[in-house]
VOBA-1610 file (N, C-alpha, C; in pm, whole numbers, padded with zeros to 5 digits, always signed):
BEGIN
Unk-05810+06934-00901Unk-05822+07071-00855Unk-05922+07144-00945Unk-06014+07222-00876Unk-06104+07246-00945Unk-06069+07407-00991Unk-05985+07466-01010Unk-05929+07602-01002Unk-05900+07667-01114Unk-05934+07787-01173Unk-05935+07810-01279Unk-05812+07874-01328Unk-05782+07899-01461Unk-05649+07980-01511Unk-05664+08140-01503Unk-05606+08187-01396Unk-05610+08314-01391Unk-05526+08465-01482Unk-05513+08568-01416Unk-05410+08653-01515Unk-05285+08604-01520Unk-05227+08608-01660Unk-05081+08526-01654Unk-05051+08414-01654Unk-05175+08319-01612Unk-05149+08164-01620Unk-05147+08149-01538Unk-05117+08196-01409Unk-05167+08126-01278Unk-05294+08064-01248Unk-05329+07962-01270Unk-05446+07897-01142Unk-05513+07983-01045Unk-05638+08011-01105Unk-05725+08091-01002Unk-05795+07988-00905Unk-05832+07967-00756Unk-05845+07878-00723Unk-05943+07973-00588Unk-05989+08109-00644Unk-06082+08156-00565Unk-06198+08098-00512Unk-06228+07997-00627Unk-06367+07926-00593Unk-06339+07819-00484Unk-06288+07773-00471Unk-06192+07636-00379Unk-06124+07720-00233Unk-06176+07844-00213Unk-06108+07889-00046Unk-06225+07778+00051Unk-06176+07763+00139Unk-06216+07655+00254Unk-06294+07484+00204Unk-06186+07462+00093Unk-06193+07351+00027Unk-06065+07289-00019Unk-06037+07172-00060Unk-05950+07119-00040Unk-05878+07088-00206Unk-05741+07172-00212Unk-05714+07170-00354Unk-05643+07058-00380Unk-05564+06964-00467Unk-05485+06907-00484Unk-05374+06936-00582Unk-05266+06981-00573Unk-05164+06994-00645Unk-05077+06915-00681Unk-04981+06925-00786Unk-04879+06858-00820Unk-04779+06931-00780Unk-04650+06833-00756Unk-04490+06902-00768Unk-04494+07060-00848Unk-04456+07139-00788Unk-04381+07208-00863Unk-04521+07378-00906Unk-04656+07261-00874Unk-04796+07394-00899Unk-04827+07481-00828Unk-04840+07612-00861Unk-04867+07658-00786Unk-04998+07744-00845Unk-05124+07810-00707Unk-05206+07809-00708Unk-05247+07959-00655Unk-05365+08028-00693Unk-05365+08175-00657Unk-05489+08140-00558Unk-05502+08162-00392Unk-05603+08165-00363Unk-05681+08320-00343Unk-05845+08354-00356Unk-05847+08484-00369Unk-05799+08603-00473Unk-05782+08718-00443Unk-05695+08786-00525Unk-05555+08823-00517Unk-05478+08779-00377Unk-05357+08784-00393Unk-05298+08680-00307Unk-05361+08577-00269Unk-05255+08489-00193Unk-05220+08389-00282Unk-05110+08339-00285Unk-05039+08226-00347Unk-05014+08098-00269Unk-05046+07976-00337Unk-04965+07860-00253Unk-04912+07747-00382Unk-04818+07741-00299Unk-04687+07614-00444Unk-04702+07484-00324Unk-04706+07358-00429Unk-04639+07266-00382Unk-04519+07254-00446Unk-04406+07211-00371Unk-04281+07260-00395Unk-04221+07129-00421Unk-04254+06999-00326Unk-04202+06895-00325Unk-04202+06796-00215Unk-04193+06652-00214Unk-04188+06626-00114Unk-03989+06561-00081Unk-03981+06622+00031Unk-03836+06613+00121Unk-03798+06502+00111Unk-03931+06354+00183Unk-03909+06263+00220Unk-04012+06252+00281Unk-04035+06051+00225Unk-04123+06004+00260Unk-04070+05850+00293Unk-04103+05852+00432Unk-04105+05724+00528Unk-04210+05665+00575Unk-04350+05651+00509Unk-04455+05636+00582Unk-04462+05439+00514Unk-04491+05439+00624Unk-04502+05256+00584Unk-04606+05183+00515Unk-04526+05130+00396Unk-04590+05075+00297Unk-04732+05009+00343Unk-04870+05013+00269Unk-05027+05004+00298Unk-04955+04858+00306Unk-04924+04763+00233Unk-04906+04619+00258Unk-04779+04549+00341Unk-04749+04657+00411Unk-04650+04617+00525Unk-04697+04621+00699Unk-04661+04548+00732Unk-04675+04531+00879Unk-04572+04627+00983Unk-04563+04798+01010Unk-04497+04814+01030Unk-04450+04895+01211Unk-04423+04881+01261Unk-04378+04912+01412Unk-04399+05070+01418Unk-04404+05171+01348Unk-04460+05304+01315Unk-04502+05360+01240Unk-04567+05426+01212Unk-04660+05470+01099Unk-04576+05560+00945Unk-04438+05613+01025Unk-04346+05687+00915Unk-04385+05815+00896Unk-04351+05901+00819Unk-04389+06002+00793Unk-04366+06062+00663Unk-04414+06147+00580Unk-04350+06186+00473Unk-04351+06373+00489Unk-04245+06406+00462Unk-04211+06556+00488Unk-04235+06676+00303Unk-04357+06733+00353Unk-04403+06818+00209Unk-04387+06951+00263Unk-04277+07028+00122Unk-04251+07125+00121Unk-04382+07240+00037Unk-04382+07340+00097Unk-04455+07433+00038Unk-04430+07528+00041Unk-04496+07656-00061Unk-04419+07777-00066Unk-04564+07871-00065Unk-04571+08006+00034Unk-04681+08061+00042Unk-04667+08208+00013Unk-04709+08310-00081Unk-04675+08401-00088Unk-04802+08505-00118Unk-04813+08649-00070Unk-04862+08784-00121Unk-04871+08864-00233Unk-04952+08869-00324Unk-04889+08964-00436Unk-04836+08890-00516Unk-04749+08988-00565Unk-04603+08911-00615Unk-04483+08951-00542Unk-04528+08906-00383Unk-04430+08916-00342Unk-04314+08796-00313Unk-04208+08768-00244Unk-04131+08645-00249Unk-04225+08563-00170Unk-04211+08400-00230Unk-04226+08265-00142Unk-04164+08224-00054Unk-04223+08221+00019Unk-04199+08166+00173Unk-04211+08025+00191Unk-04105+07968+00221Unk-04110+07799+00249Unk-04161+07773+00360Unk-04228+07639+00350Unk-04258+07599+00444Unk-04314+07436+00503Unk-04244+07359+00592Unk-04279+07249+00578Unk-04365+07188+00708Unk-04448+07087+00607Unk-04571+06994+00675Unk-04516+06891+00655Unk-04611+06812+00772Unk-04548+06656+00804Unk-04700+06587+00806Unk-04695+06488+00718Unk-04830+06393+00719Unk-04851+06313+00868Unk-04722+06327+00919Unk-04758+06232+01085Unk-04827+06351+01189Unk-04870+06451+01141Unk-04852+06598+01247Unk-05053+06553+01289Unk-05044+06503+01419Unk-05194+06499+01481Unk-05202+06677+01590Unk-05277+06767+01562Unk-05395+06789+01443Unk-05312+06785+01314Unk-05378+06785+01213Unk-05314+06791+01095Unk-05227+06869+01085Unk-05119+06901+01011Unk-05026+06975+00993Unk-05079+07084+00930Unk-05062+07244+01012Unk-05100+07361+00897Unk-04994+07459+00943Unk-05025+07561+00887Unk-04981+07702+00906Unk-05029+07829+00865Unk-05003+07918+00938Unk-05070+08045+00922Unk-05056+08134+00869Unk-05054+08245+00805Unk-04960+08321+00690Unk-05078+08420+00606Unk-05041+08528+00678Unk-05129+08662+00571Unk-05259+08646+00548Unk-05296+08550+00703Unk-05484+08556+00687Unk-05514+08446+00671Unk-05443+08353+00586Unk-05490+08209+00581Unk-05399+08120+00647Unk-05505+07993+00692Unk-05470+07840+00753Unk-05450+07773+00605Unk-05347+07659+00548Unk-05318+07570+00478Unk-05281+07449+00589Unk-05360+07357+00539Unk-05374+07279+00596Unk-05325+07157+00497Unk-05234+07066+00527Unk-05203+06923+00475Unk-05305+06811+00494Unk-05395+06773+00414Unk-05485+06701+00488Unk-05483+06564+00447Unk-05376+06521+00327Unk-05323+06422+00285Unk-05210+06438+00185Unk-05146+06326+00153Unk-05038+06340+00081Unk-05047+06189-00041Unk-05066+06232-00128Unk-05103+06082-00184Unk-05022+06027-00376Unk-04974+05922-00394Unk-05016+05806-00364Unk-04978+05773-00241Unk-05055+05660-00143Unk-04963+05611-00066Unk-04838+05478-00099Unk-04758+05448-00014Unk-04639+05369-00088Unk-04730+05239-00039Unk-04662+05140-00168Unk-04649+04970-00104Unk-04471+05005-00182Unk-04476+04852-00096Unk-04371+04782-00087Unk-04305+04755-00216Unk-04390+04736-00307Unk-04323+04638-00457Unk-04336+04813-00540Unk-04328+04943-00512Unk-04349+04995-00593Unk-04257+05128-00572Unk-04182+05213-00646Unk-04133+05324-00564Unk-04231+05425-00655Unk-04242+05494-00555Unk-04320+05646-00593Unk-04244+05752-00653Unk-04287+05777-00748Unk-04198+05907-00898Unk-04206+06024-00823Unk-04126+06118-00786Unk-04170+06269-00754Unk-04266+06326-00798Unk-04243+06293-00951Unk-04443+06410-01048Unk-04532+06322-00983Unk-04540+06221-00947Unk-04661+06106-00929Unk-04750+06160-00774Unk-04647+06251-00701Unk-04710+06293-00593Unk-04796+06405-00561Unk-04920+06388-00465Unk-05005+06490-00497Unk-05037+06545-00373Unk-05038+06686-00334Unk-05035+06708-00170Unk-05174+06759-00157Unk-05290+06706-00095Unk-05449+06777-00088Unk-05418+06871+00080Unk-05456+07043-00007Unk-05430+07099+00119Unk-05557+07209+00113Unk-05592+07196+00228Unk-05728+07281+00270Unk-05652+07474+00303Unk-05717+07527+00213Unk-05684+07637+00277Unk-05845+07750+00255Unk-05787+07804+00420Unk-05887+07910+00463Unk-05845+08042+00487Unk-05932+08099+00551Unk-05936+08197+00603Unk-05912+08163+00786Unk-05800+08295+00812Unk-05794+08291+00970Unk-05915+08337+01025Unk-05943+08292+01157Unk-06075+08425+01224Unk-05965+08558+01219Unk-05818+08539+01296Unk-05782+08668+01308Unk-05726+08711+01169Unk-05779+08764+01061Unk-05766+08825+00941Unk-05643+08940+00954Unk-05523+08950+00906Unk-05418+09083+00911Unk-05450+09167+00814
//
């Protein structure tokens, strides 16, 4: 993430609007001068191991939290199986899930900190 430390320690991540940030568990990120976005966690992940042969593709379910100001976070969940990509809309901006990574194999289980959610966020055309 290319995003800088803003007032307070938040992650300024103004430079990175309609680019694609990557976060960890638990980070959260200031886009602009007052929008916020957290990765919060992932729910669950079923997506089938890269060295498995598998009958569906799976899915893994990432929580996020989007907020104004300092006003309260708003949850909200994306799904890596979601064709168009999984986004949502919220106080002007699209966040977009545009991967979720590591992906799993088989011989390995994936750590919660180890996970990283790359999410595109923009600007709406319809601006509130």
């Amino acid at each position: 993430c290319r995003a800088t430390v803003g007032p307070g320690g938040t992650p300024d991540a103004s430079q990175v609007t309609n680019d694609t940030l990557v976060l960890v568990p638990g980070q959260e990120v200031r886009v602009g001068e007052i929008f916020r976005v957290a990765f919060l966690e992932v729910s669950s992940d079923s997506r089938c191991p890269s060295d498995v042969l598998c009958v569906g593709a799976g899915d893994a379910v990432v929580e996020i939290g989007l907020a104004v100001g300092m006003g309260p976070t708003h949850p909200f969940t994306l799904n890596t199986l979601a064709y168009p990509p999984a986004s949502v809309d919220y106080a002007g901006y699209r966040v977009t899930l545009v991967d979720l990574t590591p992906y799993p194999i088989s011989t390995r289980r994936i750590l919660p900190e180890e996970y990283r959610a790359h999410l595109l966020v923009g600007r709406t055309s319809n601006v509130q």
